[in-house]
C-alpha positions in Angstrom: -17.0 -20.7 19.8 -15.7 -17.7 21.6 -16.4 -14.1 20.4 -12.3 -14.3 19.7 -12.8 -17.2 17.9 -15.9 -16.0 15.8 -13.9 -13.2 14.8 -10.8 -15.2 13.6 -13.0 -17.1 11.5 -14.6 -14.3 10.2 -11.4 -12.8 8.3 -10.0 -16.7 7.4 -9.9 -18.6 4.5 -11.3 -16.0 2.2 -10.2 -16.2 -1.7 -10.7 -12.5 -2.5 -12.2 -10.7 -5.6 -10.9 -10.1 -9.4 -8.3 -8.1 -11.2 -10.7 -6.8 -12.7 -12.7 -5.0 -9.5 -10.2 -4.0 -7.5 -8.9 -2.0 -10.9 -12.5 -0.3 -11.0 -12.3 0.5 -7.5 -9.2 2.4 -8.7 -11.2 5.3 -10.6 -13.4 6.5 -7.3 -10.9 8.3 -5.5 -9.5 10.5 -8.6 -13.5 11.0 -9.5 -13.3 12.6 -5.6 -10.4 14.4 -5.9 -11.9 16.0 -8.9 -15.3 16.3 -7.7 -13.9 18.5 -4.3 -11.7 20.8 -6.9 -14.6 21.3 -9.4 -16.9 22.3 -6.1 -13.8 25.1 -5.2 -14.1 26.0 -8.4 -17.5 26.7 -8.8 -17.9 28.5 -5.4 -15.4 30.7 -6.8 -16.8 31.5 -9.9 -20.6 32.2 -7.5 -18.7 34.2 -4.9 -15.7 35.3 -6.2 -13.6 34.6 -3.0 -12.0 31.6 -1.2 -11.8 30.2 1.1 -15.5 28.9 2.2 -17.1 30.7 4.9 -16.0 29.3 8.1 -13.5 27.8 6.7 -11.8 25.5 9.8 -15.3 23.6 9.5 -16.4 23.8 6.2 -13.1 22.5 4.6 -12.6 19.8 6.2 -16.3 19.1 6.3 -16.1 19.4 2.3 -12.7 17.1 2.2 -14.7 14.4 5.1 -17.7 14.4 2.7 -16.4 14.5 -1.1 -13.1 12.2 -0.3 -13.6 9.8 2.7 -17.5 8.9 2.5 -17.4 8.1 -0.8 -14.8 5.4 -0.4 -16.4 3.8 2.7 -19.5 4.0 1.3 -18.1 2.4 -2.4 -16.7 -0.7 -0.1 -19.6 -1.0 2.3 -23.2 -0.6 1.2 -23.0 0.5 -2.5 -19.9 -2.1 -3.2 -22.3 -4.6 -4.7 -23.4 -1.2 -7.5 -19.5 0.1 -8.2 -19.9 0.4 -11.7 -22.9 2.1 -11.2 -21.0 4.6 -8.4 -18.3 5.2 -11.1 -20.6 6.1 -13.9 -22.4 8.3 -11.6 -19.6 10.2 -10.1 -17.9 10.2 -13.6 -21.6 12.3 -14.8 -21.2 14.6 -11.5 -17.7 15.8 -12.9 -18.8 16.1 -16.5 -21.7 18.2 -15.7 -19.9 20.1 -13.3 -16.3 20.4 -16.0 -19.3 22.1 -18.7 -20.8 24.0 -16.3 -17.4 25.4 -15.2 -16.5 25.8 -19.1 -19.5 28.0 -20.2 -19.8 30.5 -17.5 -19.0 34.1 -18.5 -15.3 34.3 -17.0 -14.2 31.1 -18.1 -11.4 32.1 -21.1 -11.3 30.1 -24.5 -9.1 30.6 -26.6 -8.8 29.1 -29.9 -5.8 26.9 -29.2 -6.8 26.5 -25.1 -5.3 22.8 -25.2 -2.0 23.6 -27.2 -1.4 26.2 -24.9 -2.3 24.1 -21.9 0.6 21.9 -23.2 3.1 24.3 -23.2 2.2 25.7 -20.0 4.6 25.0 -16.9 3.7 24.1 -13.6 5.6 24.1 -10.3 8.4 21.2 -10.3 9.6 21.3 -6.6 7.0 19.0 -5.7 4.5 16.5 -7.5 1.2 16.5 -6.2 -0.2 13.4 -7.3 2.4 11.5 -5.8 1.2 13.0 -2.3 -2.5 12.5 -3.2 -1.7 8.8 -3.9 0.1 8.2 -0.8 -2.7 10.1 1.1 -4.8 7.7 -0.7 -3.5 4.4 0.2 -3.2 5.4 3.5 -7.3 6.3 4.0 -8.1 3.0 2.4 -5.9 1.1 4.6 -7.1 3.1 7.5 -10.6 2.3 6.5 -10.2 -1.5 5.3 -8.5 -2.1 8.5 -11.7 -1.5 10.9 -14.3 -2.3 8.0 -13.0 -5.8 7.8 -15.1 -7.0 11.0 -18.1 -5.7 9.9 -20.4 -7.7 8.3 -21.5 -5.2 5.9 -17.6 -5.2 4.5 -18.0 -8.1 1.7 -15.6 -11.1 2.3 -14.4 -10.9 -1.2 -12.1 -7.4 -0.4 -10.4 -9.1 2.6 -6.9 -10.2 2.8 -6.7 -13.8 1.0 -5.9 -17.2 2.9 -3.0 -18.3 0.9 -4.2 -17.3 -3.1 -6.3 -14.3 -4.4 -6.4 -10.7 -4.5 -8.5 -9.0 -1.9 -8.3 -5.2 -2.0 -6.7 -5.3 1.2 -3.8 -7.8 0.0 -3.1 -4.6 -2.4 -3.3 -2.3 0.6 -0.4 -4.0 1.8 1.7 -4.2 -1.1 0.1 -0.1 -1.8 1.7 0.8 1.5 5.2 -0.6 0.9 5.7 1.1 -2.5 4.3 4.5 -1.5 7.2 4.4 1.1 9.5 4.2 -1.7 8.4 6.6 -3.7 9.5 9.1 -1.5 12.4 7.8 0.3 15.7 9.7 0.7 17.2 7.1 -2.6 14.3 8.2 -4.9 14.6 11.7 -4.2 18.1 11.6 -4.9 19.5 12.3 -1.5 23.3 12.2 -1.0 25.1 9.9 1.6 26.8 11.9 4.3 29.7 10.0 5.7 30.9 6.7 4.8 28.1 3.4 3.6 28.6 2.1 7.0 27.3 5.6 8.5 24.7 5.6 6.5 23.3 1.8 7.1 23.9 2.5 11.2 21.5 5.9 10.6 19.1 3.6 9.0 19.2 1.2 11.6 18.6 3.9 14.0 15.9 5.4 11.8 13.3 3.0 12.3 13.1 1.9 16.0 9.6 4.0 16.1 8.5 1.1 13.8 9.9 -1.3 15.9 8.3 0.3 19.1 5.1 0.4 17.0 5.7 -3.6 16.2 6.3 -4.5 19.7 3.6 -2.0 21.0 1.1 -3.7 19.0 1.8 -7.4 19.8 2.2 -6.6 23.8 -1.5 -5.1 23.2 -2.9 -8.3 21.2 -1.5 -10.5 23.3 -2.3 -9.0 26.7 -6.0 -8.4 25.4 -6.7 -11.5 23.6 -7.3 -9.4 20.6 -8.2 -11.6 17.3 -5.4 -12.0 15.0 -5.4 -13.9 11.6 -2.1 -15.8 12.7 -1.4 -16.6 8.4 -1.2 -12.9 8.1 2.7 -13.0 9.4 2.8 -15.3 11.9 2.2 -15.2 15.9 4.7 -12.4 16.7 5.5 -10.6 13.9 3.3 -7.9 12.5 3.3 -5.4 9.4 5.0 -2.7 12.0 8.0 -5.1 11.8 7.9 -5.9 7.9 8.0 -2.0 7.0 11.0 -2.0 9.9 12.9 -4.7 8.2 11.9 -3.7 4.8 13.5 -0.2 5.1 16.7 -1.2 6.9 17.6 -4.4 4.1 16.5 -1.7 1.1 18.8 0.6 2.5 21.6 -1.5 2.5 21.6 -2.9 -0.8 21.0 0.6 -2.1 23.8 1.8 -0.7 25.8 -0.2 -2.2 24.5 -0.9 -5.4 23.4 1.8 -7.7 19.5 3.4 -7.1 19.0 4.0 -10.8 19.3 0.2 -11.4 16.6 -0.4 -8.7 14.4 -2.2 -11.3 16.5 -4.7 -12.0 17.3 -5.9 -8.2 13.8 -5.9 -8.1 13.2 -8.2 -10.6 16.3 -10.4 -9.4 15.0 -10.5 -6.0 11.6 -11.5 -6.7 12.3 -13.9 -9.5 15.0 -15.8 -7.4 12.9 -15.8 -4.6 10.0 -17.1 -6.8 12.5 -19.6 -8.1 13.4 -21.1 -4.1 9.5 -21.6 -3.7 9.1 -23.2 -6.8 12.7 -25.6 -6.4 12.8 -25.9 -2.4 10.4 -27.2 0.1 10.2 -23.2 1.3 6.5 -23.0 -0.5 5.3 -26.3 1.4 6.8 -25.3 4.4 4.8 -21.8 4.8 1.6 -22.5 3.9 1.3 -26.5 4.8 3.4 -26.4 8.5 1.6 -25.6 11.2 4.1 -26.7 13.7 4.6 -22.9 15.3 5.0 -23.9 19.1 8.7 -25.4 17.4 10.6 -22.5 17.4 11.0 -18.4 16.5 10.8 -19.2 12.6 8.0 -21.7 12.6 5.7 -19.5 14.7 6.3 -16.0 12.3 7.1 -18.3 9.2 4.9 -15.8 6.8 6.1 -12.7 8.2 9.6 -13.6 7.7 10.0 -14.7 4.0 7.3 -12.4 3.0 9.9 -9.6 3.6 11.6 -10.3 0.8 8.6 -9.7 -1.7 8.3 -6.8 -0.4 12.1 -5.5 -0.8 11.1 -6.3 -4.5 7.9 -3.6 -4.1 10.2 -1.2 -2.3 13.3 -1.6 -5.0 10.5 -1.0 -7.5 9.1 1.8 -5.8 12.1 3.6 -5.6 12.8 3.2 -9.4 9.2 4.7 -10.0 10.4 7.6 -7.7 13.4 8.2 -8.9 11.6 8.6 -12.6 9.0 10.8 -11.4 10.9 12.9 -8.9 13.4 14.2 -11.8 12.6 18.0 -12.1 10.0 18.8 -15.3 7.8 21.7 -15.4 6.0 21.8 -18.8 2.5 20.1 -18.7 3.3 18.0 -21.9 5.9 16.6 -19.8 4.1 15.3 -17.1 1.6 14.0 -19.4 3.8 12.1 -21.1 5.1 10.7 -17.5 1.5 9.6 -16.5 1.9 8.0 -20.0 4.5 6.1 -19.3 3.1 5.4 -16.0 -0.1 3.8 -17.5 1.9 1.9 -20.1 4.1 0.4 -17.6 1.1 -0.8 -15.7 -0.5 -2.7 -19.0 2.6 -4.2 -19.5 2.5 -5.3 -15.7 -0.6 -6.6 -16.4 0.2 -8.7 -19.2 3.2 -10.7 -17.4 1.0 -10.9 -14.1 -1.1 -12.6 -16.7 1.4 -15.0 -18.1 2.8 -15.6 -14.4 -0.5 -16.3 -12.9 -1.4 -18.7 -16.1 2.1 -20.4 -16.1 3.9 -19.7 -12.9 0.9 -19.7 -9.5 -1.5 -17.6 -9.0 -0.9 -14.2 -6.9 -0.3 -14.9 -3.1 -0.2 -12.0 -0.5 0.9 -14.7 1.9 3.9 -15.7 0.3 4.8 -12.2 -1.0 5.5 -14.5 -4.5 6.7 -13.2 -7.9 2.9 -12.7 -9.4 2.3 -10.8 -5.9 5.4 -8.5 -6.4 4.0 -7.8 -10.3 0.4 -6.9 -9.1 1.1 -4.4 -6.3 3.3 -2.6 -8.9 1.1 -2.6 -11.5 -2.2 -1.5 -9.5 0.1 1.4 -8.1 1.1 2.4 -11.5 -2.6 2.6 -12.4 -4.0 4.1 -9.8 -1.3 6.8 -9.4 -1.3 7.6 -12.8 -4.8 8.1 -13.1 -4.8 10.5 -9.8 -1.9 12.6 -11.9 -4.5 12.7 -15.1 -7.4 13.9 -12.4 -5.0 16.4 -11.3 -4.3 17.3 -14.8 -8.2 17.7 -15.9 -8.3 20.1 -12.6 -5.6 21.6 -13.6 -6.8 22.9 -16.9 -10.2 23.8 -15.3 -8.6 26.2 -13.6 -6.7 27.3 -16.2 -9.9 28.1 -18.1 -12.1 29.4 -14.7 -9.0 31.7 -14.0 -9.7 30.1 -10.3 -6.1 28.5 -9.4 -6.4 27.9 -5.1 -7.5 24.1 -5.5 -5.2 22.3 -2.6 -3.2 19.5 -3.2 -2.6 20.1 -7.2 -0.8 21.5 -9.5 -0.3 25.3 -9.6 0.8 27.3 -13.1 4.1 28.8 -12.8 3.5 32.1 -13.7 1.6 32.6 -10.3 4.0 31.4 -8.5 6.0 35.3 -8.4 2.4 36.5 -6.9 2.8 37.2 -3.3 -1.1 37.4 -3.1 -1.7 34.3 -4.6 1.1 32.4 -2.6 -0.8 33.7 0.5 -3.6 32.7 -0.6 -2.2 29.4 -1.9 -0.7 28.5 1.4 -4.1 29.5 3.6 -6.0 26.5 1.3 -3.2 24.0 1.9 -3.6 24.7 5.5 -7.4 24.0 5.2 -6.7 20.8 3.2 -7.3 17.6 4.7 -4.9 15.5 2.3 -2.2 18.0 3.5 -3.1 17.2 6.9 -2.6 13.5 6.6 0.5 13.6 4.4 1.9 15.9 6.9 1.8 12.6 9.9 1.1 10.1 7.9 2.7 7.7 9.9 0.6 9.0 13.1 -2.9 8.5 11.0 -1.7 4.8 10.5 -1.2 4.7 13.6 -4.2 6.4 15.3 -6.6 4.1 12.8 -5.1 1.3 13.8 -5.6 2.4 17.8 -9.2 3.6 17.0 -10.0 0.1 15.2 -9.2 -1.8 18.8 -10.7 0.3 20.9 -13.8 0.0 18.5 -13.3 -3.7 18.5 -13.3 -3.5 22.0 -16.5 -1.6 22.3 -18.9 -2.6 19.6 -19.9 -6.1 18.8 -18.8 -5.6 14.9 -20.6 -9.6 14.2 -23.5 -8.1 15.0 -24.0 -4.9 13.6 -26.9 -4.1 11.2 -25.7 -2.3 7.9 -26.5 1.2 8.6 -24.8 1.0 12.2 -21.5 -0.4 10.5 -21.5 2.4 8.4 -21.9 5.5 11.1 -19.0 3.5 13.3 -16.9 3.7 10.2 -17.9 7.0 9.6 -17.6 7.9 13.1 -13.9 6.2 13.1 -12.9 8.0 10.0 -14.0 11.2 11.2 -12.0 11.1 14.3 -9.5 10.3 12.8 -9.6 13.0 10.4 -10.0 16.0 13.1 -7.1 14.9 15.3 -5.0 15.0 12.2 -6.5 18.2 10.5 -6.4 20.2 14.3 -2.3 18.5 14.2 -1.9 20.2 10.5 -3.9 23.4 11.9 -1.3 24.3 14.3 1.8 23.0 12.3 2.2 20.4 14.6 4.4 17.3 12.3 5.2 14.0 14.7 7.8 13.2 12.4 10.2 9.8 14.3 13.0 10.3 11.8 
């Protein structure tokens, strides 16, 4: 077999992990983000001051080392020990939330947590929505290039045909953190007439259509692998995010956003229906005829669209929900609530579906599919917003309130000082930096992993080599967006 060929069969025919792990692996990024907040914290309890000295290098040396190595490390080398990572993160943040709660300076009050409650917070922007974008967009970045290493276990790739991998999520992830924060979720009124409005939608995505047909010009003209089940021989996720935007757009402008749920659930329950009633289901996974025609040869990519205009109605409704202005703690507690509850109850009917129905099937985008990517997002971005709420009341307590991408109490906001100070940090802040082009980072990862591809024999590569060309990939990454967010560059396409 070629090296092509080798590599093909690598990623193919995989059946993917549990419910049940990829949940865990849900708690290590919030245990970072808390971890890298608690360490601000406590440097400016010691030194009074912040930022870090040196603080272009030591920031985003801090973010590099307490966000991003964690996660390559929890799905490389220690992913056989994740509980164990868990537990021993979650005993890092304890010791460090005491340590931070006994010092000298830190306030107690009898009633700390009923005034905690009542406290407000800023309401122009929601910070654990950002951090869960940021998120989903490392992992994928990460997954993406980790996949060809050996050391990357089979079980976390993207499925054949049933199964959830951690990188089927990824996909369905991506889709629904688009939503969250598209124009529809955030309320945004239509200028001009529907029709207007669909044409500037049409318009707005060519960079994802130049991205599409970038890519495939560069796989083809390469003879880059490609797992051809993915989406088919021509069609790529570039194209799906393209189509996905443009078909959202135009049903929500004509029918109403706050009802989003509902043509979510209509879409991918009639959908679900025509694979169960029609030869559609037979057709995508059991034809291989793809030299027939356009259809045949992308078969995957094409009807998977519509499962994921299910994710994006979804995500919208989510958005819309969490995007309505609040600013009393107790109220956003009662939103990540809400959040958590709705992911149980995801869970249960993902349950019934997968017992009654089929199992959950990236490749067909099916009903179950739709039901899990929702309900791991619920989970995971609601326990991000309870991370951000634990920091939130350590610095309430430490009187230290310049941790980056969280929540800030209102009552600073009037403090020119503190807004100065505020807005340095956020500069500093690698999550910033990605959120700021996050688009670009998808797109620089996915540039990086050929060219690494290209260079490295990934087949071959012992463990702790694997890990340093991650690391090294990650990092490089990370500095061309960090020096971006440094100078206030944003490579925004639309």
């Amino acid at each position: 077999m070629s090296q092509r060929e080798l590599k093909e069969a690598f990623v193919s025919n995989l059946n993917g992990t549990s419910l049940q792990e990829v949940g865990l692996g849900s708690f290590i990024s919030p245990l970072c983000l808390i971890n890298r907040g608690l360490i601000l914290i406590l440097y400016h309890q010691a030194k009074g001051t912040l930022p870090l000295p040196l603080p272009l290098i030591s920031h985003l040396l801090l973010d590099f080392s307490v966000l991003i190595l964690p996660l390559v490390l929890s799905c490389t080398v220690l992913s056989s020990i994740l509980h164990q990572v868990i537990i021993s993160l979650t005993i890092v943040s304890a010791c460090m939330f005491c340590y931070i709660n006994r010092q000298p300076s830190a306030r107690h009050p009898d009633n700390a947590l009923s005034t905690f409650l009542q406290s407000h917070v800023q309401f122009h922007q929601v910070p654990f929505v950002t951090v869960f974008r940021v998120f989903v967009n490392v992992k994928t970045a990460i997954s993406i290039l980790a996949v060809d290493f050996s050391v990357f276990p089979r079980r976390y790739a993207k499925t054949e045909t049933y199964g959830t991998g951690v990188m089927d999520f990824g996909v369905g992830a991506y889709v629904f953190a688009n939503a969250l924060v598209c124009s529809e979720a955030r309320r945004k009124n239509i200028s001009g007439s529907k029709m207007d409005h669909i044409m500037k939608q049409l318009l707005s995505v060519w960079p994802l259509v130049v991205l599409g047909m970038g890519r495939l010009l560069s796989v083809k003209m390469t003879s880059y692998h490609e797992h051809v089940t993915e989406y088919g021989i021509h069609w790529n996720f570039f194209f799906t995010l393209a189509v996905v935007r443009v078909v959202a757009s135009m049903v929500l402008a004509i029918l109403p956003a706050n009802s989003s749920w509902f043509f979510a659930l209509l879409i991918s329950g009639f959908y679900q229906l025509t694979l169960e009633t029609s030869g559609l289901k037979a057709f995508i996974i059991h034809n291989n005829d793809r030299e027939k025609d356009f259809l045949h040869a992308n078969k995957e990519g094409i009807f998977s669209v519509v499962g994921y205009v299910a994710i994006y109605m979804a995500g919208v409704q989510v958005g819309l929900y969490v995007m309505q202005p609040r600013s009393q703690v107790r109220s956003w507690l009662k939103v990540l609530s809400t959040l958590l509850l709705g992911s149980f109850v995801l869970y249960a009917v993902l349950y019934t579906c997968q017992t009654l129905v089929e199992p959950v099937s990236r490749r067909l985008a099916n009903f179950p599919f739709c039901i899990w990517s929702v309900a791991q997002s619920l989970l995971f971005m609601s326990i991000i917003g309870i991370a951000d709420m634990v920091l939130l009341f350590s610095k309430r307590i430490s009187d230290c309130h310049f941790v980056p991408s969280s929540w800030n109490l209102c009552k600073k906001q009037s403090d020119s000082a503190f807004v100065r100070k505020s807005g340095e940090l956020e500069t500093l802040c690698l999550v910033q930096a990605v959120s700021r082009n996050q688009l670009l980072f998808f797109l620089l990862a996915n540039v990086l992993t050929g060219l690494t591809n290209s260079i490295v024999d990934t087949l071959s590569c012992s463990s702790f080599f694997s890990v340093c060309v991650l690391l090294s990939y990650m990092f490089m990454n990370c500095v061309i967006i960090y020096i971006l967010h440094l100078c206030a560059i944003t490579l925004k396409f639309w």
